[in-house]
MMTF fields as JSON, N, C-alpha, C and O atoms, coordinates in Angstrom:
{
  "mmtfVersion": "1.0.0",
  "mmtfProducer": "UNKNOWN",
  "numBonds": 179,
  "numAtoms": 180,
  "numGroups": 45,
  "numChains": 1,
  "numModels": 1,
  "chainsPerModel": [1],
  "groupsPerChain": [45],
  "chainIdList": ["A"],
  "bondAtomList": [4, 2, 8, 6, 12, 10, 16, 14, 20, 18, 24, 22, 28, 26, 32, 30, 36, 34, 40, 38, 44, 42, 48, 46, 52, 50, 56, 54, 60, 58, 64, 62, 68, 66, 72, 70, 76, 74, 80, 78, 84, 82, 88, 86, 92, 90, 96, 94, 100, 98, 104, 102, 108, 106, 112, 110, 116, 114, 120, 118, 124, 122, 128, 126, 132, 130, 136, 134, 140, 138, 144, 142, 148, 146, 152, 150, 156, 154, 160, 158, 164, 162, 168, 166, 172, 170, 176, 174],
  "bondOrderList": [1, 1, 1, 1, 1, 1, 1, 1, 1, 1, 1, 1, 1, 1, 1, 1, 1, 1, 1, 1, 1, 1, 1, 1, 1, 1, 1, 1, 1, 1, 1, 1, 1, 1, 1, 1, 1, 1, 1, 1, 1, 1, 1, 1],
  "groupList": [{"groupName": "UNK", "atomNameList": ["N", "CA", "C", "O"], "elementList": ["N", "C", "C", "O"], "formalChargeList": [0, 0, 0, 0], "bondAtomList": [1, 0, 2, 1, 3, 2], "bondOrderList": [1, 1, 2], "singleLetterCode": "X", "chemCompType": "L-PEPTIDE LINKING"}],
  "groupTypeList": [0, 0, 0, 0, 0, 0, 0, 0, 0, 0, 0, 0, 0, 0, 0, 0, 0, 0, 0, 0, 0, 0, 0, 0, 0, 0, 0, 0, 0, 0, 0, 0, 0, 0, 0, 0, 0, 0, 0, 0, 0, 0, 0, 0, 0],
  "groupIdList": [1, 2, 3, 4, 5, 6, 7, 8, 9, 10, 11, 12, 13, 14, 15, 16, 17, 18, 19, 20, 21, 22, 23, 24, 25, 26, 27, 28, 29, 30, 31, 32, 33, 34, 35, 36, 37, 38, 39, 40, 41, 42, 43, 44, 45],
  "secStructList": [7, 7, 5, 7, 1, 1, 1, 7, 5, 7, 7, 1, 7, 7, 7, 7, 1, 7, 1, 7, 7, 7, 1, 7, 7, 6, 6, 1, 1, 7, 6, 6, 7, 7, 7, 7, 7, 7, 4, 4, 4, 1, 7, 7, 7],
  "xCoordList": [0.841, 0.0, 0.886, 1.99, 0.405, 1.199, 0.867, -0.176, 2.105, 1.462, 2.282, 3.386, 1.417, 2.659, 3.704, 4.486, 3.479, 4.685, 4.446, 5.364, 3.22, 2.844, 2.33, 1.798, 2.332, 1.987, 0.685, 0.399, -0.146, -1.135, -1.511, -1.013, -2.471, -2.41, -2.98, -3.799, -3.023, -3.6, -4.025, -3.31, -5.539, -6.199, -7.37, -8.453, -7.118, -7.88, -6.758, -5.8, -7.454, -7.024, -7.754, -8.613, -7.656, -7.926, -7.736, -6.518, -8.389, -7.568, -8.808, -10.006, -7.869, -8.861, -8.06, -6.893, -9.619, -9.103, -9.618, -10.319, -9.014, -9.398, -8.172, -7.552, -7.832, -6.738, -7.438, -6.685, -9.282, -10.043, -10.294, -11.362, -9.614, -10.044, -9.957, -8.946, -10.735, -10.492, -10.66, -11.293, -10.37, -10.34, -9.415, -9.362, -7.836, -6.651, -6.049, -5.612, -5.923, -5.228, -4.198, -4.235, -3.024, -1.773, -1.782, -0.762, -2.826, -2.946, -3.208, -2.678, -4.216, -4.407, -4.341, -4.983, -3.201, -2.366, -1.185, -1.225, -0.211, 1.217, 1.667, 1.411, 2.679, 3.607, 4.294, 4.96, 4.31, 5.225, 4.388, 4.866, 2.812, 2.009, 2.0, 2.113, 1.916, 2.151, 0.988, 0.955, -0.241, -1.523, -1.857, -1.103, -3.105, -3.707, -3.729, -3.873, -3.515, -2.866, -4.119, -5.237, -3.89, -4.881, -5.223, -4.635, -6.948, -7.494, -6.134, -5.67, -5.875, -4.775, -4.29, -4.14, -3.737, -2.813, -3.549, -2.724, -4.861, -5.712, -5.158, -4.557, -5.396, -5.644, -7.002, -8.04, -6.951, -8.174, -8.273, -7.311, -9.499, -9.595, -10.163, -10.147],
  "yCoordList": [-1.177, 0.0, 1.24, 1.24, 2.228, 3.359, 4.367, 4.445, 5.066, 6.053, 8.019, 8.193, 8.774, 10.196, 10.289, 9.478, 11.427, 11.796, 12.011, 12.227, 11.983, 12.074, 10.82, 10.734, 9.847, 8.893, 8.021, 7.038, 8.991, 8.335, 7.689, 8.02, 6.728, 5.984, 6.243, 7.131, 5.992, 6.331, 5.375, 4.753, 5.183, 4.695, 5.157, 4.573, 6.159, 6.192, 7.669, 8.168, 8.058, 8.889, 10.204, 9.972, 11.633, 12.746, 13.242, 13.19, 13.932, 14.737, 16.198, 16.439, 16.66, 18.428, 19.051, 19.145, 19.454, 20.286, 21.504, 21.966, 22.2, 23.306, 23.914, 23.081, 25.081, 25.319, 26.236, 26.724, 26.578, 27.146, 26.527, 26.868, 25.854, 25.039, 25.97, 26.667, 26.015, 26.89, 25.955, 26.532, 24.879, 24.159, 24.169, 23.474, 25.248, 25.346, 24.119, 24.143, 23.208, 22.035, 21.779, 22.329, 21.133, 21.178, 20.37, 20.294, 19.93, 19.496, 20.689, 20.779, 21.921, 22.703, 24.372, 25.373, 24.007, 25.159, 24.946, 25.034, 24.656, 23.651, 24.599, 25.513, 24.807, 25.861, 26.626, 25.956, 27.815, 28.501, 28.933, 29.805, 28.499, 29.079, 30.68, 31.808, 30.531, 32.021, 32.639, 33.842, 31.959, 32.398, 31.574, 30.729, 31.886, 31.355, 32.044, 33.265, 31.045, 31.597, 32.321, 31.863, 33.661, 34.528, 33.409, 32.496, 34.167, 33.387, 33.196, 32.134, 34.187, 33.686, 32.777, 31.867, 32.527, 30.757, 29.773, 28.88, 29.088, 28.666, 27.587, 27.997, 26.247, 25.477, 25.256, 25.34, 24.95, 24.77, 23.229, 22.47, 22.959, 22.101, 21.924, 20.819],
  "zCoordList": [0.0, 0.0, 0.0, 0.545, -0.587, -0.723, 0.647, 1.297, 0.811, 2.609, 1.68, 1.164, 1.818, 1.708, 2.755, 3.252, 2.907, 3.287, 4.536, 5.328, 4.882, 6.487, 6.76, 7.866, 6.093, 6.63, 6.794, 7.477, 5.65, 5.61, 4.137, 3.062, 4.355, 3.33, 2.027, 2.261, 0.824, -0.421, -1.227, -2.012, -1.013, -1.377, -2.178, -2.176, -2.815, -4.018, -4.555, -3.965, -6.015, -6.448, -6.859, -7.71, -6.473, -6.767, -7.74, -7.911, -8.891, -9.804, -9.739, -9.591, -9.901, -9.776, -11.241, -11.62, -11.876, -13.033, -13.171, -14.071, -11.743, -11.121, -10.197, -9.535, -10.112, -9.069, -7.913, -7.07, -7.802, -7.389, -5.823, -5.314, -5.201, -4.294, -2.833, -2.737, -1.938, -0.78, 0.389, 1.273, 0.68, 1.986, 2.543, 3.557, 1.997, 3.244, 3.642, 4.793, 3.107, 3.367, 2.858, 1.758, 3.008, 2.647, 1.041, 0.356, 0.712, -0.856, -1.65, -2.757, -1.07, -1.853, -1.686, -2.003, -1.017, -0.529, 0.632, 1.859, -0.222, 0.809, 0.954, 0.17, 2.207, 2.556, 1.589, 0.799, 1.444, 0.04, -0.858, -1.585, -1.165, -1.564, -2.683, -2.204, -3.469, -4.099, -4.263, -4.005, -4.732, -5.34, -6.507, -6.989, -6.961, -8.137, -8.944, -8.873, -10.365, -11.612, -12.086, -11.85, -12.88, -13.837, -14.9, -15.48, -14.829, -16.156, -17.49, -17.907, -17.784, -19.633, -19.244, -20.06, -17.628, -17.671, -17.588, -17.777, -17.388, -17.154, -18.288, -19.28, -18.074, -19.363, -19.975, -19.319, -21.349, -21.699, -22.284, -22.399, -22.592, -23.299, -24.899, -25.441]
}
């Protein structure tokens, strides 16, 4: 089984095709943090 880096385990998989996320958690906003990219960097599809 796979564990991060803190030790917990990973058992399923996330993908966000969004960088809009506001829950403050170290997945979606880790220490060092700069901000979220302006719409022109945005990918599209």
């Amino acid at each position: 089984m796979l564990t991060d880096r803190f030790g917990r385990s990973i058992e399923y998989l996330r993908l966000s095709v969004t960088d809009r996320c506001d829950l403050r958690c170290t997945y979606c906003l880790p220490k060092g943090f700069k901000g979220f990219e302006e719409p022109q960097h945005w990918l599209t599809f």
